[in-house]
Each structure stands twice: as C-alpha cells, then as structure tokens.
MMTF fields as JSON, N, C-alpha, C and O atoms, coordinates in Angstrom:
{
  "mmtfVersion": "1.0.0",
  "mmtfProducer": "UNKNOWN",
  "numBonds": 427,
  "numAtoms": 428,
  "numGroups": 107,
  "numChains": 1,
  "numModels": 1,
  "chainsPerModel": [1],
  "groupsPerChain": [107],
  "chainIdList": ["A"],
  "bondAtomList": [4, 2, 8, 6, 12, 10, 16, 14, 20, 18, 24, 22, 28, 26, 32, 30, 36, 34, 40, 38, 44, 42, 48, 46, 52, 50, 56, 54, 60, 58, 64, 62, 68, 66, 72, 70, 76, 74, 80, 78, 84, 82, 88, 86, 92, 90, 96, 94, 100, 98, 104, 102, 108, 106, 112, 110, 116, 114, 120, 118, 124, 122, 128, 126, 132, 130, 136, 134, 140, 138, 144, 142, 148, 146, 152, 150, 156, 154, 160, 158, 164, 162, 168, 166, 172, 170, 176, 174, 180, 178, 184, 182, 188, 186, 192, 190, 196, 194, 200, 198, 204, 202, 208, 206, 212, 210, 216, 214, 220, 218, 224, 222, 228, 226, 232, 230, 236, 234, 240, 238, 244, 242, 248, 246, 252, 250, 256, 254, 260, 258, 264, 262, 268, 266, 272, 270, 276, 274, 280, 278, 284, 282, 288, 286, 292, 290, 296, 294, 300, 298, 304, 302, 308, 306, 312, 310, 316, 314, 320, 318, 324, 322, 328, 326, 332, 330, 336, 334, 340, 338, 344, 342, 348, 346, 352, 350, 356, 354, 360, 358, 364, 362, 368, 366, 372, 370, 376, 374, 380, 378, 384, 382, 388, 386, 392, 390, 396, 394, 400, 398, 404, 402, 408, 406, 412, 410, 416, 414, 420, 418, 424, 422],
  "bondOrderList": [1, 1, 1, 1, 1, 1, 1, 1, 1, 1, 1, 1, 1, 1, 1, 1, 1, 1, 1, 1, 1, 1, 1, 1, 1, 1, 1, 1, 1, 1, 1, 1, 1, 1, 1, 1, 1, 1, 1, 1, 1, 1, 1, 1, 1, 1, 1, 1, 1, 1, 1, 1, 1, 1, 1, 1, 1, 1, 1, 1, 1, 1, 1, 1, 1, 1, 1, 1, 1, 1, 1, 1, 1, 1, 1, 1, 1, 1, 1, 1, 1, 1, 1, 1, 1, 1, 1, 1, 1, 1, 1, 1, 1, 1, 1, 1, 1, 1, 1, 1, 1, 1, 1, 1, 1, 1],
  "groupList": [{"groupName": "UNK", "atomNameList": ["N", "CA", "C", "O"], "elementList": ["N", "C", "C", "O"], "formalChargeList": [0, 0, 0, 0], "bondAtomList": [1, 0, 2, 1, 3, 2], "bondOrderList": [1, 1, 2], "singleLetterCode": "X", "chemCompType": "L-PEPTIDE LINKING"}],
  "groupTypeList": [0, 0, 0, 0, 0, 0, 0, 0, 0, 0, 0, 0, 0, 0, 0, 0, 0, 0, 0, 0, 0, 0, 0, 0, 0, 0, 0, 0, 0, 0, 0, 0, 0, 0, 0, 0, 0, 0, 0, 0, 0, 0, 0, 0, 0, 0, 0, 0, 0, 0, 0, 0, 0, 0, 0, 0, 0, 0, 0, 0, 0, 0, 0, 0, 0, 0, 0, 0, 0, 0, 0, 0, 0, 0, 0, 0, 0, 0, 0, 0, 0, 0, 0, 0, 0, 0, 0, 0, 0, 0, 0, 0, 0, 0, 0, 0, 0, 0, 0, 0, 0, 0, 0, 0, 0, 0, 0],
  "groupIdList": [1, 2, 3, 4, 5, 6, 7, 8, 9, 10, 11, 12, 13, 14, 15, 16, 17, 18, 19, 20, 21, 22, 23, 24, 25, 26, 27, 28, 29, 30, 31, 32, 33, 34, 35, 36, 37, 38, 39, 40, 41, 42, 43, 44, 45, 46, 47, 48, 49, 50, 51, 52, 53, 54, 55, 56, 57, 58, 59, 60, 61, 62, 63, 64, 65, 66, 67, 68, 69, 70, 71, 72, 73, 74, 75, 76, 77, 78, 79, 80, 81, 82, 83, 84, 85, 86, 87, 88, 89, 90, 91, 92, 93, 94, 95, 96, 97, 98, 99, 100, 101, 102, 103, 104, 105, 106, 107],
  "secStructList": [7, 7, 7, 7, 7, 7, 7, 7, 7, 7, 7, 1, 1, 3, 3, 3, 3, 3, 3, 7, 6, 6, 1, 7, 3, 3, 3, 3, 3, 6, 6, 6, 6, 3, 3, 3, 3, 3, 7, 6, 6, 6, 6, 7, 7, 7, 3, 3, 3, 7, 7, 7, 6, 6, 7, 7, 7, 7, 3, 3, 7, 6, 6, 1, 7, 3, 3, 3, 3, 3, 7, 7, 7, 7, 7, 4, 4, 4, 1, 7, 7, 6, 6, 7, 7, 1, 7, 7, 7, 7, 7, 7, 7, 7, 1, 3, 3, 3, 3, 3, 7, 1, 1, 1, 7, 5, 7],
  "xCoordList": [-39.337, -38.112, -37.079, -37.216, -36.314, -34.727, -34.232, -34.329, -33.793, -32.946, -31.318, -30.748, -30.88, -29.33, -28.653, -28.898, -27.524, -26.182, -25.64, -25.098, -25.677, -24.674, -22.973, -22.695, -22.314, -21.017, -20.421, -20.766, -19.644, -18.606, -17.437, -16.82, -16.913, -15.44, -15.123, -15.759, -14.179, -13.827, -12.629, -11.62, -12.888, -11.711, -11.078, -11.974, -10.016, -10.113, -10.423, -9.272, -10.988, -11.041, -11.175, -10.782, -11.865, -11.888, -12.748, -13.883, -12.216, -12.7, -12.576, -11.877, -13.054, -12.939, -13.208, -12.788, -13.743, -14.352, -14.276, -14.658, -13.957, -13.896, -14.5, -13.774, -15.289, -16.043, -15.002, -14.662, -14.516, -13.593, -14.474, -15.5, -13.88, -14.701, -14.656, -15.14, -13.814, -13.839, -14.811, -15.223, -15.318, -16.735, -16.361, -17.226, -14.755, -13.913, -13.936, -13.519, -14.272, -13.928, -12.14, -11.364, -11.831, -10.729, -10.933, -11.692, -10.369, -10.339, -9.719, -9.247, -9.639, -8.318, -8.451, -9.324, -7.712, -7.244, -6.395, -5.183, -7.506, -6.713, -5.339, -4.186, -6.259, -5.429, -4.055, -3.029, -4.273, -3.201, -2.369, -1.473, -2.701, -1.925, -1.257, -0.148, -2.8, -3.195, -4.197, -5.196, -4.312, -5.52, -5.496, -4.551, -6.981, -7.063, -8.241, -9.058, -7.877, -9.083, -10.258, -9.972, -11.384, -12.611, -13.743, -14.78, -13.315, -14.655, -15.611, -15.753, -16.323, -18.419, -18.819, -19.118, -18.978, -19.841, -19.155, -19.827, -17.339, -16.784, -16.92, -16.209, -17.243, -16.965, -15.293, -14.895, -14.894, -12.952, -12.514, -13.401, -11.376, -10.558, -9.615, -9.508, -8.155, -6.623, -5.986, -6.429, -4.884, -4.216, -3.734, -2.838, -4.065, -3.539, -2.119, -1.35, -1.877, -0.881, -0.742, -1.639, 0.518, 1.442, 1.819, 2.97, 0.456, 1.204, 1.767, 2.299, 1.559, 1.877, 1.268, 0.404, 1.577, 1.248, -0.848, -1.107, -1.759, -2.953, -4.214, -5.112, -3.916, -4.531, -6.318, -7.051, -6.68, -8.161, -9.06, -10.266, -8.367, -9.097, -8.543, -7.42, -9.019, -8.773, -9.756, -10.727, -9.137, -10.08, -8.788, -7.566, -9.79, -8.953, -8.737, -9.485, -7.148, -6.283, -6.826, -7.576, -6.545, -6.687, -5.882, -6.253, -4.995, -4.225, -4.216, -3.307, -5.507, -6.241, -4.947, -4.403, -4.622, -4.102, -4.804, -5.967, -4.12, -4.842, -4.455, -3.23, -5.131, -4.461, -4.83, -5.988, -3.979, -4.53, -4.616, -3.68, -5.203, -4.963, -4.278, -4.544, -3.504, -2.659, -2.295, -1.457, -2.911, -2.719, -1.2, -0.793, -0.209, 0.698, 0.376, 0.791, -0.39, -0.505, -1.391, -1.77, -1.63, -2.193, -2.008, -2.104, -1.744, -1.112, -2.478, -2.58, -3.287, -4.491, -4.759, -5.646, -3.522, -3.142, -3.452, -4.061, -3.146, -3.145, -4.691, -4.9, -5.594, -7.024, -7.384, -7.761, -7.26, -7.676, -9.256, -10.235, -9.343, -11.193, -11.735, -10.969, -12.679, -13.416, -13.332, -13.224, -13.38, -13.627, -12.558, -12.578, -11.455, -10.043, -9.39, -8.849, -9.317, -8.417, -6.832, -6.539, -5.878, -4.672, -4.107, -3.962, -3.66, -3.301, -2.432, -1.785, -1.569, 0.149, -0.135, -1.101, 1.965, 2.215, 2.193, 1.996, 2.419, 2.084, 3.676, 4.783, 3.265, 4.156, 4.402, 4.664, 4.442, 4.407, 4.779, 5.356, 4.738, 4.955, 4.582, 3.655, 5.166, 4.93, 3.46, 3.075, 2.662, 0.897, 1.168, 2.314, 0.184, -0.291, -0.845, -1.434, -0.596, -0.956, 0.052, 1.149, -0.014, 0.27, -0.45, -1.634, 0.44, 0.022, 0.094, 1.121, -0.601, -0.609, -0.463, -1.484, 0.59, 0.256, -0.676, -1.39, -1.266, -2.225, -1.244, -1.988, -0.134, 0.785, 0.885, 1.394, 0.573, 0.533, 1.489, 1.69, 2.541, 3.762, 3.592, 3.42, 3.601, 3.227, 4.563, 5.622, 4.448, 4.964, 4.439, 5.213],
  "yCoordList": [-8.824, -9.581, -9.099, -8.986, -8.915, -8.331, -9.724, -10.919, -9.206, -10.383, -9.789, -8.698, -11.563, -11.761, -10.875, -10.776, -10.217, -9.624, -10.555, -11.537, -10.429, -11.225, -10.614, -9.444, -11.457, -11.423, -11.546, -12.608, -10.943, -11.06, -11.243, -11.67, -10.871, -11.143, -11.263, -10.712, -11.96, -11.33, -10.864, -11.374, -9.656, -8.346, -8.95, -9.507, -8.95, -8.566, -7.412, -6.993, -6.492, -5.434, -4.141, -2.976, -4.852, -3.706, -2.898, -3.119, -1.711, -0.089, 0.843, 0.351, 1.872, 2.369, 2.121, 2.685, 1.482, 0.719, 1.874, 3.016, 1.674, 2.071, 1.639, 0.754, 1.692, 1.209, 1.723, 2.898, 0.521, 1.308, 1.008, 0.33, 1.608, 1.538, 0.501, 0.441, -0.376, -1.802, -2.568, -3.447, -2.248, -3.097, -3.592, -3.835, -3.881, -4.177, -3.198, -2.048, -3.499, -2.77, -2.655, -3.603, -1.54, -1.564, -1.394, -0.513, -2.102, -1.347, -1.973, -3.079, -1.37, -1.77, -2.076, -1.395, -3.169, -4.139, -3.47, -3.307, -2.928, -1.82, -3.115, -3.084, -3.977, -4.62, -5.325, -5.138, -6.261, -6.342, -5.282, -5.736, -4.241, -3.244, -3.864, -4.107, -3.988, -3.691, -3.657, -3.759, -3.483, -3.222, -4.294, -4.963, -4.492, -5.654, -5.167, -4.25, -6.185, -5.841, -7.011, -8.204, -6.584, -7.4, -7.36, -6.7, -8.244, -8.945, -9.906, -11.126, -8.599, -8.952, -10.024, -10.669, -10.601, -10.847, -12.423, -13.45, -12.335, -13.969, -13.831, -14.773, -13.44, -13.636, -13.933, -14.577, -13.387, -13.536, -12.123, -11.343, -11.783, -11.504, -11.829, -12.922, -10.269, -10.557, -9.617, -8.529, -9.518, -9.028, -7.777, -8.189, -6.24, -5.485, -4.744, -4.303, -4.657, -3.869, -4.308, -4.679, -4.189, -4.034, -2.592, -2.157, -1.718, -0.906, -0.732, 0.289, -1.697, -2.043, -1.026, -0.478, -0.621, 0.345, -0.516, -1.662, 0.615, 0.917, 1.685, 2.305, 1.398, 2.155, 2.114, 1.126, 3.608, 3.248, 3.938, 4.17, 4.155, 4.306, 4.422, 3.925, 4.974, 5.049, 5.09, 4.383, 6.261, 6.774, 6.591, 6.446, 6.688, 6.667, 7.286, 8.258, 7.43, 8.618, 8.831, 7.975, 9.992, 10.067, 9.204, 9.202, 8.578, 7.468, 6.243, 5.566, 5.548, 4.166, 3.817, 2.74, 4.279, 4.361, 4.686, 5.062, 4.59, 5.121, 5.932, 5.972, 6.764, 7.817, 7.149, 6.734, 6.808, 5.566, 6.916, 7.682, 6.91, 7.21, 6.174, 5.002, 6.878, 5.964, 6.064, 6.852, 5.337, 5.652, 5.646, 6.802, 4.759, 4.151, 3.007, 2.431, 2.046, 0.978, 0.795, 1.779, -0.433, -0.554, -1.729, -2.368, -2.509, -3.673, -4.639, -5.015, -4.885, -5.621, -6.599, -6.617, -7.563, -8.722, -8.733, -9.732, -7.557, -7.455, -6.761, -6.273, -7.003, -6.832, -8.192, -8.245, -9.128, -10.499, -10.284, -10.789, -9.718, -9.654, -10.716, -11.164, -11.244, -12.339, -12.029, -10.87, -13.38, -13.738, -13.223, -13.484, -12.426, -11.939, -13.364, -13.519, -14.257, -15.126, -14.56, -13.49, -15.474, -14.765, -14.032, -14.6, -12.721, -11.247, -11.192, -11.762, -10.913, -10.426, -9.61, -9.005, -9.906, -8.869, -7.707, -7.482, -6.8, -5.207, -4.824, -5.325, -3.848, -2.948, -2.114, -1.877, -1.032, 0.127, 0.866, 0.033, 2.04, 3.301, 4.681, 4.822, 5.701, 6.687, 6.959, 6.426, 7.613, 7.881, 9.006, 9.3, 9.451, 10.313, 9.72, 8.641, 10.508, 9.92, 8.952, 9.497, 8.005, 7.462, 7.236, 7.51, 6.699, 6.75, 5.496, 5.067, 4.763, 3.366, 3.2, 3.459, 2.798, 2.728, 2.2, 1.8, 1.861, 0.874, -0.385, -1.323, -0.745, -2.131, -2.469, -3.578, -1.892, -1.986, -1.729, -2.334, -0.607, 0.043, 0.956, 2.144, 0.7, 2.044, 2.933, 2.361, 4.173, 4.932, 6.078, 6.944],
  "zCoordList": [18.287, 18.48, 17.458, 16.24, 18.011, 17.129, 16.163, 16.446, 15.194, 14.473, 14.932, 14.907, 15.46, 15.499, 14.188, 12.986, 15.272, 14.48, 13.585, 14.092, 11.95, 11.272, 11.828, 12.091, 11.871, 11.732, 10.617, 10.099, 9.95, 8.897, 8.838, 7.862, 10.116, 10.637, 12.082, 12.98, 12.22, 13.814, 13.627, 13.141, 14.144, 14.593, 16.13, 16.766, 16.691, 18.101, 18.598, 18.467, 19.073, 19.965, 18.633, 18.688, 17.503, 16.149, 16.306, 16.727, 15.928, 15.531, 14.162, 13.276, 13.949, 12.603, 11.53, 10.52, 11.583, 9.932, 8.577, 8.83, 7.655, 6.362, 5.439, 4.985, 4.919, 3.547, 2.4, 2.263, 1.524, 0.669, -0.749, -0.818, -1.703, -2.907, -4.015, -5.145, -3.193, -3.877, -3.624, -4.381, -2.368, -1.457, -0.299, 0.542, 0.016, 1.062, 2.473, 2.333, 3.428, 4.737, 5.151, 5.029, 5.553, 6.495, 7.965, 8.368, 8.703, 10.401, 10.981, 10.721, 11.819, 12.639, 13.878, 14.416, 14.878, 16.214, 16.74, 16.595, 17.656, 19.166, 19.81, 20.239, 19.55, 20.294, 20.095, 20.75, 18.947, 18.238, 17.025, 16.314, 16.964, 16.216, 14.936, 14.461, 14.624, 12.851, 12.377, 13.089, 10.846, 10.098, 9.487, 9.068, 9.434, 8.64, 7.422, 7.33, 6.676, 5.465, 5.275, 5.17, 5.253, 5.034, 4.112, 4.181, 3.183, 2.362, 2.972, 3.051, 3.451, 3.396, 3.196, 4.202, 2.013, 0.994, 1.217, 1.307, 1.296, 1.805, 2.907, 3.256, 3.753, 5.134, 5.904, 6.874, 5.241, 5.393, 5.873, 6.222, 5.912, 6.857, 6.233, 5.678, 6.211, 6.341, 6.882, 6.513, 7.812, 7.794, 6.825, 6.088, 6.559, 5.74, 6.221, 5.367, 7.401, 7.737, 9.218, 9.975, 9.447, 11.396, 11.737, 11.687, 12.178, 12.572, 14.293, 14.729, 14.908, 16.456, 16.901, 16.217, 18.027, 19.016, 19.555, 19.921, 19.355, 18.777, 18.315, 18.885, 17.124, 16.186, 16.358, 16.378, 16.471, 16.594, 15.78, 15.864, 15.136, 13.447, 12.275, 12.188, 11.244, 10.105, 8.937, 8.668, 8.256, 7.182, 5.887, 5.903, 4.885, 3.204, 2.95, 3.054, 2.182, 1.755, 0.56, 0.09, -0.126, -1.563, -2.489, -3.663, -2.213, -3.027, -2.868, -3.348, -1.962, -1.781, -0.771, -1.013, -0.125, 1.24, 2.42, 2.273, 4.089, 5.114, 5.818, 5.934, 6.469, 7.686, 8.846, 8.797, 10.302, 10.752, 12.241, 12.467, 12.604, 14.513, 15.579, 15.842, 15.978, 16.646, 18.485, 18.922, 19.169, 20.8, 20.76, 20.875, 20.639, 21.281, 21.349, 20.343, 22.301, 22.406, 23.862, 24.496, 24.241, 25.604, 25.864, 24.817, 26.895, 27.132, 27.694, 28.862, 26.819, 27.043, 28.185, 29.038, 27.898, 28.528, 29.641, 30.022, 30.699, 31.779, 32.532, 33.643, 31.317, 31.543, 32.236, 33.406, 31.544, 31.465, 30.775, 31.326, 29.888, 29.641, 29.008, 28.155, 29.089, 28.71, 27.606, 27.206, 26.693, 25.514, 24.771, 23.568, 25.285, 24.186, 24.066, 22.971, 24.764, 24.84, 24.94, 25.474, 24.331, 24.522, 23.607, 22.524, 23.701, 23.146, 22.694, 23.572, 21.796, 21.317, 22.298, 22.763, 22.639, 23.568, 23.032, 21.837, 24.005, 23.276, 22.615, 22.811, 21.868, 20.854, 20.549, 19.37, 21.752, 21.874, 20.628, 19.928, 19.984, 19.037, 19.395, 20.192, 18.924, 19.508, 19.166, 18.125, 19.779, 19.644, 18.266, 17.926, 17.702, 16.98, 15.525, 15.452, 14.467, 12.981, 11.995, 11.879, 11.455, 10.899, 9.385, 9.189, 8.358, 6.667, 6.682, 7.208, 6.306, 5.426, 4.208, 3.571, 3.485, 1.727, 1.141, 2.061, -0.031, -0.672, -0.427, -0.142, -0.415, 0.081, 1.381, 1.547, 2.363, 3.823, 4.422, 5.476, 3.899, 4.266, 5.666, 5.396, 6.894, 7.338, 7.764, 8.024, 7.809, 8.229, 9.36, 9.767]
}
C-alpha cells in the first residue's frame, strides 16, 4: 500500500519547481501567470512575482533571481476543468524568456 501524497501547497496548474538555497521552492501557475514561493516546512505559499502570460518554468539565476519560460498565456477558463474552480482571466505576453529579480521585478 502506497502512502498518501503530502501536500505543501496548492499551486493552481504549478510547474517547474526550484529548490532554492534558502530551503524555499519557486514555481510557477501556468495558469494564473506567476511564481510563487514556498516554504515546506510552513506549509505556506506567496505570491513572488506577476509575470502574466504562462510561465512554465523556471530555474535560478546567478544573482538569486529567475529565468522564467514563458508560453504567452492560455485562456484556461474556457477548459472548464474540474477542480480549477474559477481562473483569472488570461494575460496574454509575448512567449519566450523572461528574468525575474530577487524583488519580483519581471522583465
């Protein structure tokens, strides 16, 4: 018999995970277009950055920043998928790479 998945957070629709070297995870919500940051250990969750569109990953810069991958966006809503409940509307951005600061600046 398998032991149940602990949960530590809920992401919506999260991908990319980062282990950063504080002990904190980063990753980021295809859906709502941002990264959020997560302490483990509280079981919490915040908001780190809006980069709209969606972002479906992200790795650590050399200056405790992120390099994020970026679709553009996808308009979820119009999935209707179980268990999303209701979605921010979408927020389109142009697709490709994006920088996150260590402040949650993106560019």
């Amino acid at each position: 018999m398998s032991p149940t998945p602990e949960v530590i957070a809920h992401v919506i629709f999260g991908e990319g995970p980062s282990w950063c070297s504080d002990g904190t995870i980063v990753c980021t919500s295809v859906a709502e277009g941002r990264l959020y940051r997560v302490w483990p250990g509280e079981r919490r969750s915040e908001v780190f950055a809006e980069t709209k569109g969606g972002p479906n990953s992200c790795a650590p810069a050399a200056d405790g920043g992120f390099l994020v991958t970026q679709n553009g966006g996808i308009d979820f809503s119009l999935f209707k998928l179980p268990g999303f409940g209701d979605l921010p509307p979408l927020s389109p951005v142009t697709p490709g790479l994006q920088y996150v600061a260590p402040d949650g600046t993106v560019t």
